[in-house]
PLY file of the C-alpha trace (Angstrom):
ply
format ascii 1.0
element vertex 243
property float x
property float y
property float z
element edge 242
property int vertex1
property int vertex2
end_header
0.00 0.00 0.00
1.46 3.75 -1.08
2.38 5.92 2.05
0.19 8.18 2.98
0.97 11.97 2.46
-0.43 13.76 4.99
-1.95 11.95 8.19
-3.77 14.14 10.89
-4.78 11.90 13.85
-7.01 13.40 16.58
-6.81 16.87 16.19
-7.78 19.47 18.51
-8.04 22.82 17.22
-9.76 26.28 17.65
-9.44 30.05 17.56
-8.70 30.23 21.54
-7.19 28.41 23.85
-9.65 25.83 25.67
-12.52 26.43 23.36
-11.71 23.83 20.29
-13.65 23.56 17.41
-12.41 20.73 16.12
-12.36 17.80 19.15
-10.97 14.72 17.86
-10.79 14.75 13.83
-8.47 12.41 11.80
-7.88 12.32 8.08
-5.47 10.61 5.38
-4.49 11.25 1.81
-2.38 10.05 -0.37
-0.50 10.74 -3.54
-2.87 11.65 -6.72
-5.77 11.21 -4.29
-8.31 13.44 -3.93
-10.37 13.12 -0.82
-13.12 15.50 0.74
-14.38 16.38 4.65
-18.17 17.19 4.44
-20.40 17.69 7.29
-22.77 20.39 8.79
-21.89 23.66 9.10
-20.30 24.62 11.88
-18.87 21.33 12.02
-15.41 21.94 12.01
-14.58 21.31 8.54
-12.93 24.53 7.37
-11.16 24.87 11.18
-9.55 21.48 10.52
-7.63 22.50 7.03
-6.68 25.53 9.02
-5.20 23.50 12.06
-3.37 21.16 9.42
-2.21 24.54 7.41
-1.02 26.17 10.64
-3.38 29.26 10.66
-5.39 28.68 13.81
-4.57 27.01 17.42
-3.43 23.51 17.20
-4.02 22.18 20.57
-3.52 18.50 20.51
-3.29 15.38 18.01
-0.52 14.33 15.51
0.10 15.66 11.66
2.29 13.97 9.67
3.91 15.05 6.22
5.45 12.46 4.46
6.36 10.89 7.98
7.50 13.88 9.48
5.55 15.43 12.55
5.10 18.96 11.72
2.26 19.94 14.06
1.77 22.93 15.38
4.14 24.87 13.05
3.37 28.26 11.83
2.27 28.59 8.15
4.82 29.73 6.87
7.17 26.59 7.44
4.10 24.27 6.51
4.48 25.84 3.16
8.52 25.58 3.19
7.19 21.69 4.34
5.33 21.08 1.16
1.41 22.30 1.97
-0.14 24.36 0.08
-3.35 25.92 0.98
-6.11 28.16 -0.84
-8.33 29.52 1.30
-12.00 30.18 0.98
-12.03 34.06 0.36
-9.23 36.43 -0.56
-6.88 33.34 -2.60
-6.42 35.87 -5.37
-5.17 39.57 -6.09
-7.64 40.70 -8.62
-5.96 43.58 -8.78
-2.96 41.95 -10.10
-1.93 39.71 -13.51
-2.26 36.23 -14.14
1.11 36.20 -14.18
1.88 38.56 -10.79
-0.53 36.45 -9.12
1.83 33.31 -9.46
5.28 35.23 -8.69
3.39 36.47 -5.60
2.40 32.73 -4.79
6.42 31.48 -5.42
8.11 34.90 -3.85
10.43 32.19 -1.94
11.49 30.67 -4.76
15.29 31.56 -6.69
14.57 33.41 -9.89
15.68 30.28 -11.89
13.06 28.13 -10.34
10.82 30.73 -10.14
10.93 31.10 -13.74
10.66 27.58 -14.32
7.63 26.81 -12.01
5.38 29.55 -14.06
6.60 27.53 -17.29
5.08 24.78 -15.66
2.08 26.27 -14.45
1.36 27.80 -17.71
1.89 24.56 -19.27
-0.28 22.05 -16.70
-3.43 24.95 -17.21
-3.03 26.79 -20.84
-5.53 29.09 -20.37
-3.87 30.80 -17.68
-1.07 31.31 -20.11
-3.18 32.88 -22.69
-4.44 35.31 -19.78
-1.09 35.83 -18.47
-1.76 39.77 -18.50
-5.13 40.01 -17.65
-5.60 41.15 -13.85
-7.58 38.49 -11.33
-10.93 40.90 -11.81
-11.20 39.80 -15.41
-11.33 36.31 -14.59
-14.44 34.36 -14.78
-15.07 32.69 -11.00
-13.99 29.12 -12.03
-10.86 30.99 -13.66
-10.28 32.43 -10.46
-9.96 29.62 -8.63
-7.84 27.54 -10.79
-5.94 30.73 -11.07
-5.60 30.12 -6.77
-4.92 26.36 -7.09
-1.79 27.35 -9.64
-0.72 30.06 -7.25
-0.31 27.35 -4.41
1.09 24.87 -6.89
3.79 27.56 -7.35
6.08 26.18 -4.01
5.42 22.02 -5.61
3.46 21.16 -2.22
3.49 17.48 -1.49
-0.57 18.26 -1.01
-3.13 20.82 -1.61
-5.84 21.93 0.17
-8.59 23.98 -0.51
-11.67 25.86 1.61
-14.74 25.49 -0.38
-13.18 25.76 -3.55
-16.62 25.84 -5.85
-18.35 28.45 -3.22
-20.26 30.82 -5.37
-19.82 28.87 -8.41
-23.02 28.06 -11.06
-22.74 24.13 -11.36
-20.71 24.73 -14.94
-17.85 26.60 -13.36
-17.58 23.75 -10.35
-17.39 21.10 -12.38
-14.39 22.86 -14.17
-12.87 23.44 -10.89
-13.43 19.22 -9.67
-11.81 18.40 -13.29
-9.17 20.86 -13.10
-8.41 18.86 -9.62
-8.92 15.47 -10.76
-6.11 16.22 -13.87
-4.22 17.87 -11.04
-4.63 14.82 -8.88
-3.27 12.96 -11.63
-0.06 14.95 -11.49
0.65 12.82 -8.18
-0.31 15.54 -6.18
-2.55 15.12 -3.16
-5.66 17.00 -2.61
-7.57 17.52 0.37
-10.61 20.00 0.22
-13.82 20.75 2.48
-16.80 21.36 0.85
-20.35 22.54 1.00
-21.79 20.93 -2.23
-21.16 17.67 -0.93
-22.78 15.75 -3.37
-20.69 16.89 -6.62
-17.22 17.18 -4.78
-17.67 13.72 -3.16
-18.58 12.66 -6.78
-15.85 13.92 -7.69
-13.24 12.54 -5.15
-11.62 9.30 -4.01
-12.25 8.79 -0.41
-14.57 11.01 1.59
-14.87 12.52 5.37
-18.02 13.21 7.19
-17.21 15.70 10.49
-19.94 16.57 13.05
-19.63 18.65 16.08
-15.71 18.48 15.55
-15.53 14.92 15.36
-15.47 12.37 12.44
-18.54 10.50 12.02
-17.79 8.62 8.98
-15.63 7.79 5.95
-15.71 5.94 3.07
-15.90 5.97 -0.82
-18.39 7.77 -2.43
-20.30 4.37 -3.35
-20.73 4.03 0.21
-22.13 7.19 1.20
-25.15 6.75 -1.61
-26.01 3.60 -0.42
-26.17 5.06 3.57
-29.89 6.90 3.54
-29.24 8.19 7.12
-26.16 9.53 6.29
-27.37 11.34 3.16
-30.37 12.88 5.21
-28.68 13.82 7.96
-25.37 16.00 6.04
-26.30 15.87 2.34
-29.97 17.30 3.01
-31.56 13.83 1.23
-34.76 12.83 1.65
-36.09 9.42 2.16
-38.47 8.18 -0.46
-42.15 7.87 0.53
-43.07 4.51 0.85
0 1
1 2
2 3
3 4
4 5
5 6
6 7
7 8
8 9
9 10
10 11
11 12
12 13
13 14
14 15
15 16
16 17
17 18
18 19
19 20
20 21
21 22
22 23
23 24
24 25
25 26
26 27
27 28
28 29
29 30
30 31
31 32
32 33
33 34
34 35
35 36
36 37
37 38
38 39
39 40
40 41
41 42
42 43
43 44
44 45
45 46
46 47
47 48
48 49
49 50
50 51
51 52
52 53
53 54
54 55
55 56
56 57
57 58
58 59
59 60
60 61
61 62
62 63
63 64
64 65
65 66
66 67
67 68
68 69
69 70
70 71
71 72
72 73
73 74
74 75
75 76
76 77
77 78
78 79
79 80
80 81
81 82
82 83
83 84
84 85
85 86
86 87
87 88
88 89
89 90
90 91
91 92
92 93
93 94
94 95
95 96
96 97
97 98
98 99
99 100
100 101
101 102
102 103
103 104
104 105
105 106
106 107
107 108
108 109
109 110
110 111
111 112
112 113
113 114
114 115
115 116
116 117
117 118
118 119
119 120
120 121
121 122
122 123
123 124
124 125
125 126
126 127
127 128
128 129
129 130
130 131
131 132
132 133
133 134
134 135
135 136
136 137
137 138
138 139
139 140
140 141
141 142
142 143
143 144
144 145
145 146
146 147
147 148
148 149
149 150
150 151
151 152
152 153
153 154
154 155
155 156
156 157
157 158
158 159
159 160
160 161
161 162
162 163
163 164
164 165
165 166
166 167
167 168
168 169
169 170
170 171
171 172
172 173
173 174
174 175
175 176
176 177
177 178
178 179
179 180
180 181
181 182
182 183
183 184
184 185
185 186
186 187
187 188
188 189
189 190
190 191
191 192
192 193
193 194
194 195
195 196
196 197
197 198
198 199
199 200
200 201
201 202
202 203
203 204
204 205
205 206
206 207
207 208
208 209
209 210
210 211
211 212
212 213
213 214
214 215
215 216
216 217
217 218
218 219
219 220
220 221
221 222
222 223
223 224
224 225
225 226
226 227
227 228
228 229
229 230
230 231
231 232
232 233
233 234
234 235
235 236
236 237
237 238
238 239
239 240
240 241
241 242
């Protein structure tokens, strides 16, 4: 069995010390898997990516990056570790070009490499090569976000993860967005993303999470979360058929 990439065992997290959102969440990926947490809201999803990405109060539990622990570390040596993460809100400078956008995202990087990693961005997603000099605010929604996903790609992360990535998005644009990551997936990259429109993003995944009050409350493929009726009616807002 491949190694897993990133492993986050019973995590305790929140915003202030004593008061943790997440209680006791755990969660695997693995190389050119894509896997997605759903739940309620207020569940703890988006807290949890946070935790893993450094960016709010770890308080207890045990990530793992390829092996190494590297809980509890600010975000800006998870990135130098090899996460990337694109937030929910604010992942791109509309103000700025295509192509500023992804010099901002590898600003650690040597010229050299830095030059090379945009010749690979531009190459993995064409489009944004095309639109090189057109600022974030001329983007299309779905453009903006694979626009994000690029800019995060810029440091090669060993995994990716992404806050609601399709939130705001007609159906069209997030199903670009869950192909752009399923081709990106297939790069050997991992991807690990919360989501409110469970249905299509489990579709569109490998392996999926259901958190609750902070806590996992299943997992599974997404053949075994259609099959589950009580599962689907209590977080995917299903309804059982009249009999």
């Amino acid at each position: 069995m491949t190694a897993q990439v990133l492993v986050a065992q019973h995590v305790v997290a929140g915003y202030a010390p004593g008061l943790p959102i997440v209680q006791d969440a755990s969660v695997e990926v693995g190389p050119g898997e894509i896997v997605t947490i759903v739940g309620p809201n207020g569940a703890g999803k988006s807290t949890l990516l946070k935790a893993i990405a450094g960016e709010v109060l770890f308080e207890s539990g045990t990530i793992l990056l390829d092996g190494r622990d590297v809980a509890g570390l600010p975000a800006h040596e998870m990135v130098r570790c090899g996460i990337g993460f694109v937030p929910q809100t604010g992942n791109v400078f509309t103000n700025l070009t295509v192509a500023e956008n992804l010099v901002v995202g590898g600003h650690i990087l040597p010229r050299a490499e830095l030059k090379r990693r945009l010749a690979r961005a531009y190459e993995l997603t064409p489009f944004l090569g095309e639109r090189r000099a057109s600022t974030g605010r001329l983007l299309s929604g779905g453009q903006r976000q694979i626009l994000a996903v690029a800019r995060a790609l810029m440091t090669d992360p060993k995994v990716i993860m992404l806050d609601e990535p399709t939130a705001g998005l007609a159906p069209r644009a997030a199903g670009e967005v869950f192909a752009h990551l399923r081709r990106l997936a297939g790069t050997g990259v991992a991807v690990l993303m919360v989501e409110q429109n469970a249905k299509a993003a489990i579709r569109a995944s490998d392996r999926f999470y259901v958190l609750a009050q902070g806590r996992n409350r299943m997992q599974g493929r997404p053949q075994d979360l259609a099959d589950d009726i009580a599962i689907g009616e209590a977080f995917l807002g299903r309804r059982r058929a009249s009999s």
